[in-house]
C-alpha positions in Angstrom: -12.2 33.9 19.6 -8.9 32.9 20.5 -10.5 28.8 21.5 -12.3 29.2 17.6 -8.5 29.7 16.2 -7.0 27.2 18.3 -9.7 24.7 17.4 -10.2 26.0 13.2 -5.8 25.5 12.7 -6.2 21.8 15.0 -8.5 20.8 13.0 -7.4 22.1 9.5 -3.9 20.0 10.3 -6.0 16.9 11.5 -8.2 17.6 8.4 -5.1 17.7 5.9 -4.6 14.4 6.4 -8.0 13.2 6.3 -8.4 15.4 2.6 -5.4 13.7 1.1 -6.9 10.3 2.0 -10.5 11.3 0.6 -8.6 12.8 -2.8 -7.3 9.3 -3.1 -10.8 7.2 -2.0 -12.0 9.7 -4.7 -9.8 9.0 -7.7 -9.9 5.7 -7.1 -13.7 5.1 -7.4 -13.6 7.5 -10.0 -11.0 5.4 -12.1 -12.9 1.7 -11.1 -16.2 2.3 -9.0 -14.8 0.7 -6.3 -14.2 1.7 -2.6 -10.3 1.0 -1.9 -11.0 -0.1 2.1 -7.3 -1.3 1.8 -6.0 2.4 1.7 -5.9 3.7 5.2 -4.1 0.3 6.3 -2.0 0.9 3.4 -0.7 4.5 4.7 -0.5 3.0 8.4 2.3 0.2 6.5 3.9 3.2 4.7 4.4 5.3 8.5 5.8 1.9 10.0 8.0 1.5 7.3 9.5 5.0 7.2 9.5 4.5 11.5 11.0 1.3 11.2 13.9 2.6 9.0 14.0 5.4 10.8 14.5 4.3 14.1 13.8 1.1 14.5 11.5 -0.6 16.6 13.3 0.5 19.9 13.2 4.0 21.8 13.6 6.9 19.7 16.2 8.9 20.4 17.9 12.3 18.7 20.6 10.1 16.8 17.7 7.6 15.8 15.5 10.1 13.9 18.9 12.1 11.9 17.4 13.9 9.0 18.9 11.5 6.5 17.9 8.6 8.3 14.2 9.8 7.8 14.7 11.2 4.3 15.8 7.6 3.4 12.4 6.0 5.7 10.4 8.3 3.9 12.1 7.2 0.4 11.4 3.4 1.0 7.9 3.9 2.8 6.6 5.4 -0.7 8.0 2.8 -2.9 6.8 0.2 -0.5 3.4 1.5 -0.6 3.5 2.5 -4.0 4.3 -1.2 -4.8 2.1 -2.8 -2.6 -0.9 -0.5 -4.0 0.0 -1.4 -7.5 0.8 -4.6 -7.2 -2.5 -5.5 -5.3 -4.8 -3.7 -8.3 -2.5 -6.0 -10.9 -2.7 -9.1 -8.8 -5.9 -8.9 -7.1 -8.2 -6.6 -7.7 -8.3 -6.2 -11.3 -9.7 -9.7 -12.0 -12.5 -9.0 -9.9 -13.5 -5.9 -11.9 -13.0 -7.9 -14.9 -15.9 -9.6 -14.1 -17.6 -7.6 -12.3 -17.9 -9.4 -9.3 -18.6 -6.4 -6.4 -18.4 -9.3 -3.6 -14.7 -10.2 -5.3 -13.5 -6.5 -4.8 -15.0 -6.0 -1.5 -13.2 -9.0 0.0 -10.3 -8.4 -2.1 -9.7 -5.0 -0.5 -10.6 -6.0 2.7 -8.5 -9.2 2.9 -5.4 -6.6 2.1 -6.1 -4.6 4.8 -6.5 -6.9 7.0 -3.2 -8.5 5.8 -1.3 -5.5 6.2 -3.0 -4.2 9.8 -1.9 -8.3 10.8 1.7 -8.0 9.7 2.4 -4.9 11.3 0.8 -6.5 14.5 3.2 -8.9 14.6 6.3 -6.6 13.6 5.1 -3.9 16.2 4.0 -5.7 19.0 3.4 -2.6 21.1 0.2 -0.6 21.6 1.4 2.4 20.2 5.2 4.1 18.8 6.1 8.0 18.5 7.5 8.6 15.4 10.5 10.5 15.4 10.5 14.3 14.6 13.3 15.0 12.4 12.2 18.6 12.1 13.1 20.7 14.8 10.0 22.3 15.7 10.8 22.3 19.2 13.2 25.1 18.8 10.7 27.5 17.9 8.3 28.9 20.2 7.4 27.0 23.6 9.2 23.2 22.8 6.5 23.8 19.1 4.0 25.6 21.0 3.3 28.8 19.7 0.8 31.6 20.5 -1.3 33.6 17.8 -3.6 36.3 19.0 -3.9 34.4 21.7 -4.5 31.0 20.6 -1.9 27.9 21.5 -1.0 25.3 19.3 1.7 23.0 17.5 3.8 24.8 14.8 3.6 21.3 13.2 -0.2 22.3 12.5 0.6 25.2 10.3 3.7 22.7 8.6 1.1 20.2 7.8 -2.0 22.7 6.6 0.5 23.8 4.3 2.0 20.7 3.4 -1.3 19.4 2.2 -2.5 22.0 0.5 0.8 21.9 -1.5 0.1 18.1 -2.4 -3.5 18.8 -3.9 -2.3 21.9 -5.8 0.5 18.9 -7.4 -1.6 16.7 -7.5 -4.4 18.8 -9.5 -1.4 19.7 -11.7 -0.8 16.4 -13.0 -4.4 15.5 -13.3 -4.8 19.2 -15.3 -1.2 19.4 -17.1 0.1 16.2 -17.7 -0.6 13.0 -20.2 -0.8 10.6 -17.8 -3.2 13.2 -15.8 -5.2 13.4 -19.0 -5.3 9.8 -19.1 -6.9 9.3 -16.3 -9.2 11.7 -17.0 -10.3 10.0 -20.1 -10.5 6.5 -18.0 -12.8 8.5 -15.4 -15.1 9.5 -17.9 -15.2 6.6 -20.5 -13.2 3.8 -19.6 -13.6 2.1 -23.1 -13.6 5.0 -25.2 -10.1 5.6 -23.2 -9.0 2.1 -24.8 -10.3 2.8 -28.4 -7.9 5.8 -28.6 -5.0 4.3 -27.2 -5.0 4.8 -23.7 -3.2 2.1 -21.5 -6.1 1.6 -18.7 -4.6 -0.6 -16.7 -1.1 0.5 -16.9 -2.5 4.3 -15.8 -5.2 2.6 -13.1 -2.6 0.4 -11.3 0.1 3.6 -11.4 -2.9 5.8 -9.5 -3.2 3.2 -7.0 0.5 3.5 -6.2 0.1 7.6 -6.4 -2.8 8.2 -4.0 -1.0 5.5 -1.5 2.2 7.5 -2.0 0.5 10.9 -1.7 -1.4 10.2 1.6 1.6 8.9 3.1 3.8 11.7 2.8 1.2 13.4 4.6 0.5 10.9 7.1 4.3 10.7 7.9 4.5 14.8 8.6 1.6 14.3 10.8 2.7 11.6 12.8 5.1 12.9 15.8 2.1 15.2 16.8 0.8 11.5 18.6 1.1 8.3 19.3 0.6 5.8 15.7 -0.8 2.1 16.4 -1.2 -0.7 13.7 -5.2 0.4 13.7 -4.6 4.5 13.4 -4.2 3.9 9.4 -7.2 2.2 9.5 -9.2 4.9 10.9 -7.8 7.6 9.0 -8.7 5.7 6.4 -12.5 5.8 7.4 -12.6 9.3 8.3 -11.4 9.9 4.5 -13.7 7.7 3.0 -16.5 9.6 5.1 -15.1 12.8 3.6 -15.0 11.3 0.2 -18.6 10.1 0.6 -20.2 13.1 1.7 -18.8 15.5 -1.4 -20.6 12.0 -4.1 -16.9 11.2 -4.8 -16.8 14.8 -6.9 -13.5 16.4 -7.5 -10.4 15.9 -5.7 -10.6 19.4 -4.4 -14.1 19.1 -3.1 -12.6 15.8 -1.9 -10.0 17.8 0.3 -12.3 20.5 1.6 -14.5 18.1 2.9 -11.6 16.5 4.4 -10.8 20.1 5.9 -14.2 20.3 7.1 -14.3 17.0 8.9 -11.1 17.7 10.6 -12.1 21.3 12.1 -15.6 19.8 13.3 -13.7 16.9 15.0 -11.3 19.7 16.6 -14.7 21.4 17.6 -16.1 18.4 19.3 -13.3 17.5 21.0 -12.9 21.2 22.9 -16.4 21.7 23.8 -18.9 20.1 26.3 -22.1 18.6 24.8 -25.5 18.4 26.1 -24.7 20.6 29.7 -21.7 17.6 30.4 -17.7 17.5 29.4 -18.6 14.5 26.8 -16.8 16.8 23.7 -14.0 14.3 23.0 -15.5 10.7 23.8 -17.9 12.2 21.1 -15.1 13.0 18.4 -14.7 9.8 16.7 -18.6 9.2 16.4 -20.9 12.3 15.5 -18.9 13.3 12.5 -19.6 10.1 11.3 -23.0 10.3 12.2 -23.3 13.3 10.5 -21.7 12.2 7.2 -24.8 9.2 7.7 -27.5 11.6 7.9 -26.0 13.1 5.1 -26.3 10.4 3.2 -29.9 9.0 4.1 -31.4 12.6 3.2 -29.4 12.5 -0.2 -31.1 9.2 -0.8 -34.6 10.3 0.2 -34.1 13.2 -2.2 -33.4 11.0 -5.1 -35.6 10.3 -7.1 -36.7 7.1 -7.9 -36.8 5.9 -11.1 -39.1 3.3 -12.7 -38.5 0.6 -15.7 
């Protein structure tokens, strides 16, 4: 019992992360049809920014990671990304959807995230950077360990858990409660119907591909001192949301975030356990969940019906 909580709050935080990145793969297929492969690079360039301003690209130290040192990173990591995700929908993307050319938006999103993953190479030559923690976490409990009815494990876990589920319930609001929200809605469900009554589609699609940059990026960026972040760790997270994203036929942004939640805790689970009679749990973690989310898919296929002309 006490290994199931360890591994169910691991996984939840891990899993945070992942949802906010699915909620945003989701929104934006819902808003264009298209798979944004350029996102997860796009939240690694938002982390390196906020590291970068931050602290640099030197050793961390206590001074280096001051709280309004990292309030101001994490101000010009969201406006970078949020620009960079805009602008690439205005300047790239939306031609290709224009005319409906699927090989044009597949390179195009590619070809920005390999763009980005290449710049941040070069600018961070190292295999891998510890982003500063700004909150002091290691004052509580065992340098952040705590202990819950017998389980160990970060006090950053619970932060983050909490953190994202704060960010979907704002999200959700603005989508619910707000005209812009609204907007998209209308876009989601009938993108010309949207224009005949006046709604600015691609004023309101290029803004959500800012947000859902923005969005994961806070997250990403509260997650981040619990490892070590490489150029390609956006990448994959970005993967792992899209799997989430996938799985849940691109539904609602909460069914988005739950599957994120899900794939998180059954990473956590693979990772702690032995498979197969042999300690193989972790080289395993990156693979069978996306194996799953395949198998998934294949029997969802063979259950579709399919329909003749």
């Amino acid at each position: 019992m006490n290994l199931t909580l360890q591994v169910i709050l691991t996984g939840l935080a891990a899993g945070s992360v992942y949802g906010l990145l699915a909620v945003g793969h989701t929104l934006v297929h819902r808003l264009t049809g298209i798979v944004y492969f350029a996102l997860g690079d796009l939240v690694g360039l938002g982390v390196f920014v906020a590291l970068f301003v931050t602290a640099g690209r030197g050793p961390v130290t206590a001074s280096s990671a001051s709280s309004w040192r990292f309030l101001a990173g994490l101000a010009v990591a969201l406006v970078a990304v949020a620009a960079v995700g805009s602008g690439s929908y205005f300047a790239v993307i939306h031609q290709y959807l224009v005319r409906g050319s699927t090989l044009g938006w597949v390179a195009a999103t590619v070809a920005i995230a390999f763009a980005i993953e290449n710049i941040l190479a070069v600018a961070f030559p190292r295999s891998a950077y510890v982003f500063p923690d700004p909150i002091p976490f290691d004052r509580a409990g065992n340098e952040g360990i705590v202990s819950v009815a017998g389980a160990t494990f970060q006090l950053r876990s619970l932060f983050v858990i909490a953190l994202g589920l704060a960010l979907v319930a704002a999200l959700t609001y603005v989508i619910q409660r707000t005209q812009f929200g609204r907007g998209l809605q209308a876009i989601a469900e009938d993108p010309e119907g949207a224009r005949i009554i006046g709604v600015p589609h691609d004023r309101y699609v290029g803004l959500a591909f800012g947000l859902v940059g923005a969005l994961a990026v806070v997250i990403a960026v509260a997650a981040a001192p619990s490892g070590p972040f490489s150029v390609t760790t956006g990448a994959l997270l970005g993967v792992k949301g899209l799997v989430a994203a996938v799985v849940v036929g691109f539904g609602s942004p909460l069914r988005a975030f739950a599957a994120g939640l899900a794939l998180g805790v059954l990473e956590s689970g693979i990772a702690s356990g032995e498979l197969f009679g042999h300690g193989g749990g972790p080289s395993y973690r990156e693979v069978l969940p996306i194996a799953i989310a395949l198998v998934v898919l294949a029997f969802r296929a063979r259950a579709r019906p399919v329909e003749v002309d």
